[in-house]
C-alpha angles and dihedrals in degrees: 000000000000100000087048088052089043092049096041089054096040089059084052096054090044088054095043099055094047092057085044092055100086093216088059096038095059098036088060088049093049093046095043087049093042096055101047111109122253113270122232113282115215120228092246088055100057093066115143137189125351087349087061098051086039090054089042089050083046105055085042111066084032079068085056084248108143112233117207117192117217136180094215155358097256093059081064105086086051088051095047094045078057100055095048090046085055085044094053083247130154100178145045140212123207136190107244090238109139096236085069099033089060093053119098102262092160095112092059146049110252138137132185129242145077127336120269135201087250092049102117088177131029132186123210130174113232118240084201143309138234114232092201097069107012098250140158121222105209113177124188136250151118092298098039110045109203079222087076096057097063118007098064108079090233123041117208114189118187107209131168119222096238084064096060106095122191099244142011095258091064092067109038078063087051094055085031079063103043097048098086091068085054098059087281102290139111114257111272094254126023109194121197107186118185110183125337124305112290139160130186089193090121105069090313092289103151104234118187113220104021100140104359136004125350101203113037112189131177131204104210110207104211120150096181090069 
């Protein structure tokens, strides 16, 4: 009876300090997520080309998000000084993402950073979109500060149009990708954000802002428009 136990709990422990050992531990995660079959794709998420900006742009606006084509990131420091003009706005926070920090920002107030209660806009840079549904992918580090996607009145995302993928499953491959680079680990926080912030709790009365911004814009960078 005691060589069975002995031999029962050796095989635990075993067991145990295998999961415990962090090389083990990822390669079984990356096996296990490497061999799962492909999930059903619906229609609407197979779009390709123009017809995959143009849903995107679609499901967008159906979200009562406002969609502003642009020809290049430099156009998007003008765009932006005209959306906080439109939002009574002086000032501007930015996400510190190279691609904004390298803009010309000289004819505005603005400072990077994370996002404050006082901020009236905010300015983020997209990690992808879905065209099915019209949503943002926003994930969080050290250049893009989750703050920023829900405390400023008015959200602004910078996004290109390479970056919008057709489903959801398209870009969890994308970040599964990425995460080796990053130890190999997700980013903390993953925000898909479809729309601005809205809630119907009161007598089903839909409410923006409720619990994040209440304007939500996006500067599409498409230089094929």
């Amino acid at each position: 009876m005691n060589d069975s136990r002995t031999r029962i709990m050796g095989r635990l422990k075993a067991a145990l300090d295998q999961r415990h050992n962090p090389t083990v531990r990822f390669s079984g995660a990356d096996q296990r997520m490497k061999s799962l079959p492909a999930g059903l794709i619906p229609k609407r998420g197979q779009a390709e080309g123009p017809a995959r900006i143009a849903m995107f742009v679609d499901e967008a606006e159906r979200a009562e998000t406002r969609v502003v084509r642009l020809g290049g990131m430099a156009q998007v420091p003008a765009a932006a000084a005209k959306i906080c003009q439109e939002a009574g706005s002086g000032s501007l926070k930015i996400a510190p993402h190279p691609d904004l920090q390298g803009l010309d920002w000289s004819a505005q107030d603005v400072a990077f950073g994370i996002g404050a209660g006082d901020d009236l806009v905010g300015l983020s840079r997209a990690y992808a979109g879905v065209a099915e549904t019209g949503t943002l992918v926003l994930r969080s580090g050290a250049d893009s500060p989750t703050t920023l996607n829900f405390l400023p009145d008015v959200h602004v995302v910078v996004i290109l149009a390479e970056e919008i993928k057709a489903n959801y499953e398209d870009v969890w491959a994308m970040l599964r990708a990425a995460a080796p680079d990053l130890g190999p680990m997700l980013p903390r926080t993953i925000n898909w954000i479809t729309g601005p912030s809205r809630t119907a709790d009161i007598e089903q009365t839909i409410l923006l802002g409720a619990h994040g911004p209440r304007k939500l814009m996006i500067l599409l960078i498409d230089e094929t428009a």
